[in-house]
N, C-alpha and C positions, 0 to 999 in steps of 0.2 A: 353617537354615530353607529350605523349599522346596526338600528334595531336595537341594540342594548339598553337597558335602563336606568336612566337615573332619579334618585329620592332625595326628599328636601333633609338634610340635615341638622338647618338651622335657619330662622327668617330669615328669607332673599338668599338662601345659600343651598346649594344641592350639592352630591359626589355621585358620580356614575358607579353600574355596578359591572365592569367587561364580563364576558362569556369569556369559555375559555381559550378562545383562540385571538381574541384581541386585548387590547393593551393602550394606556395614556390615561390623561385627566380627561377627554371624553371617548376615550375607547376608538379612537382615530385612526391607532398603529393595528391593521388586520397583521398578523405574526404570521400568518400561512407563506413559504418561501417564493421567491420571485415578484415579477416577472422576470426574465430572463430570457435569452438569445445563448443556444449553444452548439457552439459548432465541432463536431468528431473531424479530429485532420490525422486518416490513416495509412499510417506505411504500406502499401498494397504491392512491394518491390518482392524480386524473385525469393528474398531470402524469410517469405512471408508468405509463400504459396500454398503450405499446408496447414496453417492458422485462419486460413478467411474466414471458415464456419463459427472458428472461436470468436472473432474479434464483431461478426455479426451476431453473436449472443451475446456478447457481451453490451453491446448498445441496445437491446432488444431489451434485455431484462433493465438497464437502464428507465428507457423511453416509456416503459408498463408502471414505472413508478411516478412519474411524476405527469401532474395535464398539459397538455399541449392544446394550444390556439392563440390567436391573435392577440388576447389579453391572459396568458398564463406563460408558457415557457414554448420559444417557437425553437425547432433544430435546424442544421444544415449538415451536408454531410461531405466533407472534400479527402481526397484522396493523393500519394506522392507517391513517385517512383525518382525518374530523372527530374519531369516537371507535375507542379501539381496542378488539381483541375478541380473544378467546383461536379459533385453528382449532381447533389439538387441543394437550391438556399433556403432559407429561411421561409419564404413565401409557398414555398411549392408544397407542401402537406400540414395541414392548419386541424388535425388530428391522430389519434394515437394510433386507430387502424390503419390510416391510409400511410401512415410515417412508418409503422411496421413491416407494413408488405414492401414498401419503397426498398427497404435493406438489402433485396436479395441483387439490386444493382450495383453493388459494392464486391466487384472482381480482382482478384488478382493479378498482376501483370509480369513480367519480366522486365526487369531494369534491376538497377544501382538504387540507395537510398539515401538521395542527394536531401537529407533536411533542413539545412540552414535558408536555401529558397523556400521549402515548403514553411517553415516561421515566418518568414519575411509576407510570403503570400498571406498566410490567416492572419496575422496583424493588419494588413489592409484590406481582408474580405469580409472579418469579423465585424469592423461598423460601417458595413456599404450599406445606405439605402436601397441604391439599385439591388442587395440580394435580399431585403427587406429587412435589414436591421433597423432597431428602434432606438433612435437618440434619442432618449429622454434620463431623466437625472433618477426615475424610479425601475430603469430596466440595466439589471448585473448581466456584463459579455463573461462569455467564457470559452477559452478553446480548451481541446480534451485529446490530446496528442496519444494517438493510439500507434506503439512498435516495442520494438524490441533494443532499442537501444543500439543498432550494431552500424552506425550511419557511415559513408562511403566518404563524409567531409567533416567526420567528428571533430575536429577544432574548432572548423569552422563553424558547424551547428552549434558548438559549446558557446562561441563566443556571439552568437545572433542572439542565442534565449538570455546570455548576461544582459544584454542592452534591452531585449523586450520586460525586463524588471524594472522600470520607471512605470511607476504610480499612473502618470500621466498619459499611459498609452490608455486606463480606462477598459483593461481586461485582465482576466488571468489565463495563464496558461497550467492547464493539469497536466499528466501525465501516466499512464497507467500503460505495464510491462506485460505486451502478450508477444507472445515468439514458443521458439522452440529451444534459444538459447538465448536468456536475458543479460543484458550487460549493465549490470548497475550502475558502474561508475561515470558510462555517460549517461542513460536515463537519469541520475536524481538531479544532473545539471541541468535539465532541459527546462523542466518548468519554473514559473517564476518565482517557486520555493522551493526550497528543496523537503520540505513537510508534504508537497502534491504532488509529488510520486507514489503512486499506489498499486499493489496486488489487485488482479481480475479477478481472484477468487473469494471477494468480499464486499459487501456496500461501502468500502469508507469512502472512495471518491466522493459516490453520491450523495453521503450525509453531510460531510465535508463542503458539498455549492451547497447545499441546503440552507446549509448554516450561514453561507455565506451571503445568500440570496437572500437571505430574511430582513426587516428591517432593522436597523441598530436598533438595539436594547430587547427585542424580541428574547424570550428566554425559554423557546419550545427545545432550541435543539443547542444542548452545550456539550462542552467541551469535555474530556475525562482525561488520563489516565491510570485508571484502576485496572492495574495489569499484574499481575503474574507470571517474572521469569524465571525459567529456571534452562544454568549452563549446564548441556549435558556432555562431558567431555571423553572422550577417548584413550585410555592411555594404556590401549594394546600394544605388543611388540610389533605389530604389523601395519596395523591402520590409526595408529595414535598419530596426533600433529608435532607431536615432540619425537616420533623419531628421525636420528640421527645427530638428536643435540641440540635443535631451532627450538629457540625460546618465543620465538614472534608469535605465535598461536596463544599464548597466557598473556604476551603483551597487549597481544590484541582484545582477547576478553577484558583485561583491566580496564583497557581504554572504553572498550563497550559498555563496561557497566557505567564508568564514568558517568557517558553519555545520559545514563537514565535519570541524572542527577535526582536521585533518591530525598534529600533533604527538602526540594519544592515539588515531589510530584506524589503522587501516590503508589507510585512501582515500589513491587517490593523481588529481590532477586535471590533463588538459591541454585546451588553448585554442587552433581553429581558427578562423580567420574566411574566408569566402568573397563572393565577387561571381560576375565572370565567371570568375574563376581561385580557386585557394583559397593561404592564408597559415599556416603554424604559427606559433602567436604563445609558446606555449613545449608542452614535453611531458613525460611521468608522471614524467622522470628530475632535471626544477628541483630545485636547492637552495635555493634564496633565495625568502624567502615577499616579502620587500622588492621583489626584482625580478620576482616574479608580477603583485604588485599594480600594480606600473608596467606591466605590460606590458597590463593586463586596463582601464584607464583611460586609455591612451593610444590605445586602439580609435578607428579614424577610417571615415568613410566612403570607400568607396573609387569616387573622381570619374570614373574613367577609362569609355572607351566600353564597350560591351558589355552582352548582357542577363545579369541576376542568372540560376544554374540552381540551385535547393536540391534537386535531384538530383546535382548535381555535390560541392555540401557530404558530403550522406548517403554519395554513393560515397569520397570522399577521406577520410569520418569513418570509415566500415568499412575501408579503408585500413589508416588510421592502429592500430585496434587490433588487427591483425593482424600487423602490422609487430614485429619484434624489434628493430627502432632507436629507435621509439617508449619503451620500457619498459611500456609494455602486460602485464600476466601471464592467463597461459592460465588460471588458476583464478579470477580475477575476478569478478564479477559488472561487468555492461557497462551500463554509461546512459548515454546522450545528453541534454543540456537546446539543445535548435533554439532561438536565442533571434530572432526577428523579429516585423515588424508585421503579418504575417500579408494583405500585398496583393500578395501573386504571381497570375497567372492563373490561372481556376476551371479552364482548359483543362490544367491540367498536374496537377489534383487525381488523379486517376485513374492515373495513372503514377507519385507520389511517394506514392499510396496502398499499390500492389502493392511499392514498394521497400523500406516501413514493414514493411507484411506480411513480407518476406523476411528484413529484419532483425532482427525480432522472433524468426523463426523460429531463424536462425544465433547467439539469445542475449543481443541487442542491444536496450534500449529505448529509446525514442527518447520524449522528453516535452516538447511545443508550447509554448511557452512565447511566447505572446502579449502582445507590449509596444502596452499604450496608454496614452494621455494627454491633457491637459484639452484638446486641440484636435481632437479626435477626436468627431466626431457620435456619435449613438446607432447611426443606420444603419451609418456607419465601423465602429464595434467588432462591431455584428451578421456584417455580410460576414467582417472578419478571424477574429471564432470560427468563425463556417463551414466557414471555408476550413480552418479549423488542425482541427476535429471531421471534417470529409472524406478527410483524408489520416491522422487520429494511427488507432494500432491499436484503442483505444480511448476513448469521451471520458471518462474518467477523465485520460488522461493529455495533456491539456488545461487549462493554466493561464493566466487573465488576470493581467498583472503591472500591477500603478498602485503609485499611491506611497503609497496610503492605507491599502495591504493587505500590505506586502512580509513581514512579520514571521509571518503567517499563513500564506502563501504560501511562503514558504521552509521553514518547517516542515513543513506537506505534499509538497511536491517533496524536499526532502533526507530523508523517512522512511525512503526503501527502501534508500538507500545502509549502513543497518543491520540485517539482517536475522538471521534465525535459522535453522541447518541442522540436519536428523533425518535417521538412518538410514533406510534404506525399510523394512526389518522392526523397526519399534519398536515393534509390538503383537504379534510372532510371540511366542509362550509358549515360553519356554526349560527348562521342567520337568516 
């Protein structure tokens, strides 16, 4: 099928030979992703007014990746405040330029961010005919829930996206955290996993339906995680998570690394702490998950004189994975979890801004991970997110740690350390 060849290998008997973009005993399964129907449903409510540019690049560079027409991947694009509203469906741009320029119709309004109606609505807009969705058993729906987490009926949004997880509604819902201040712990409930919750400032979403769009057994675009973390911990007299005596910030890394369940994945984790000098507290090569854990709970503050630099940390953490002593691998994927209270001076924002920036650039992400606790004002934890949205590369990658949230929170922070690889030509036609 599709042009490929088949040769006789034995009387009355042949074996096909696939090209490389198909697949089966006559090369039947084309592997390239889709078709597909995908609908962006964005929080365009007051608390979203200075993100609109963002969250239209972010569909942009999307909609440049993958074909769009009648028989490839068609979009739609609706929007929430109080109530949601269809911009345009499925039918109305049946190409990539005319779907691009269409984006600049995606305004900001003033309202609330009522999302449990806007669920309710894309679960029944996503397989309308009338918006030209395609019922057929070879075209994957997808909604792609674009906000910031901070919904005005958050239970009740929590509790729409639990029920839109039956199998049987014949969609997924993603998720991806643009704002100016991300709330994780509702964003990773919203979708209908909590693995599609995703960062703006990376392809996984997209490689992510890719993968999912493709046919079973297609093996263009799998699964990995070959990741690289490394805790980088704080244990200044000022801006450490253990001051005043809270141990919840170590509880919480343990329970983090847990997550990365090291024994079935390929994550490998090391543990830096700094003040005015920095400490390797072990690195990617440990054996012993016993003596991890000792090492990762015996975290002390370190008393001695000196100012804390978390420039100094970030420079000794790009170091470290650079390093061939380390056990660091060149093919990795690179994360950092910064764990502090987030009260360094605002004077040093600007310089461990541009370090982020570089870091980012060289491969490296770096994610804030702001410890606070019951002795903490309101105004206290306002400054420390400040500080930690000032310097991260983006606020998505900005987490408040309490103890009332860890479970949520670790979910979203350890997402990315799984991710999904594609070739760059997986939609080039092979025939």
């Amino acid at each position: 099928m599709y042009g490929n060849d088949c040769i006789q290998d034995r009387i009355d008997s042949y074996i096909c030979v696939c090209s490389v973009r198909f697949e089966g005993v006559y090369c039947e399964r084309d592997c390239r992703p889709g078709p597909a129907d995908v609908m962006f449903l964005i929080d365009t409510s007051f608390s979203q007014r200075h993100v609109n540019n963002k969250t239209i690049e972010f569909i942009s560079e999307f909609v440049k990746q993958i074909p769009i027409g009648p028989n490839d991947f068609q979009v739609a694009v609706a929007s929430f405040t109080f109530y949601p509203k269809m911009i345009f469906d499925f039918k109305t741009y049946q190409s990539n330029s005319s779907l691009l320029n269409a984006l600049s119709l995606i305004k900001a309004k003033n309202g609330p961010t009522i999302t449990s109606d806007a669920l309710q609505y894309a679960s029944q807009e996503i397989l309308n005919p009338a918006n030209g969705a395609r019922l057929l058993s070879n075209i994957s729906h997808y909604v792609i829930l674009v906000t910031n987490g901070l919904s005005t009926d958050r239970s009740q949004a929590i509790h729409i996206a639990r029920g839109l997880r039956d199998p049987n509604h014949h969609f997924k819902i993603y998720a991806v955290g643009i704002g100016e201040d991300i709330a994780h712990e509702e964003l990773v409930q919203l979708p209908t996993d909590a693995s599609l919750s995703f960062s703006p400032d990376n392809n996984d979403l997209l490689l992510a339906m890719l993968k999912d769009a493709a046919d079973y057994g297609c093996t263009d675009c799998n699964s990995t995680s070959v990741t690289d973390v490394i805790i980088l911990f704080d244990t200044s007299e000022d801006s450490s998570p253990l001051k005043g005596g809270s141990l919840h910030s170590l509880k919480f890394v343990d329970k983090l690394v847990d997550s990365f369940d090291m024994v079935h994945t390929d994550i490998k984790v090391a543990m830096l702490t700094f003040s005015s000098d920095s400490q390797i507290k072990f690195n990617f090569s440990h054996t012993s998950n016993q003596d991890m854990k000792a090492k990762i709970v015996t975290t002390t503050v370190d008393n001695r004189q000196g100012n804390s630099s978390i420039r100094l940390g970030l420079l000794k953490m790009e170091e470290f994975f650079t390093s061939p002593l380390s056990g660091s691998r060149q093919e990795a994927r690179k994360i950092c979890y910064l764990f502090t209270n987030g009260k360094w001076p605002t004077s040093e924002n600007s310089e461990l801004k541009h370090k982020i920036e570089e870091l980012n650039a060289a491969g490296i992400s770096v994610n804030v991970m702001v410890t606070v606790d019951d002795t903490d004002s309101y105004s206290d934890i306002d400054r420390s997110l400040t500080n930690a949205k000032d310097i991260a590369f983006d606020p998505y990658r900005v987490y408040m740690v309490e103890e009332n949230n860890e479970h949520v929170i670790i979910q979203a922070a350890a997402r990315e350390t799984r991710y999904v690889k594609c070739p760059s030509d997986i939609f080039e036609s092979k025939h």
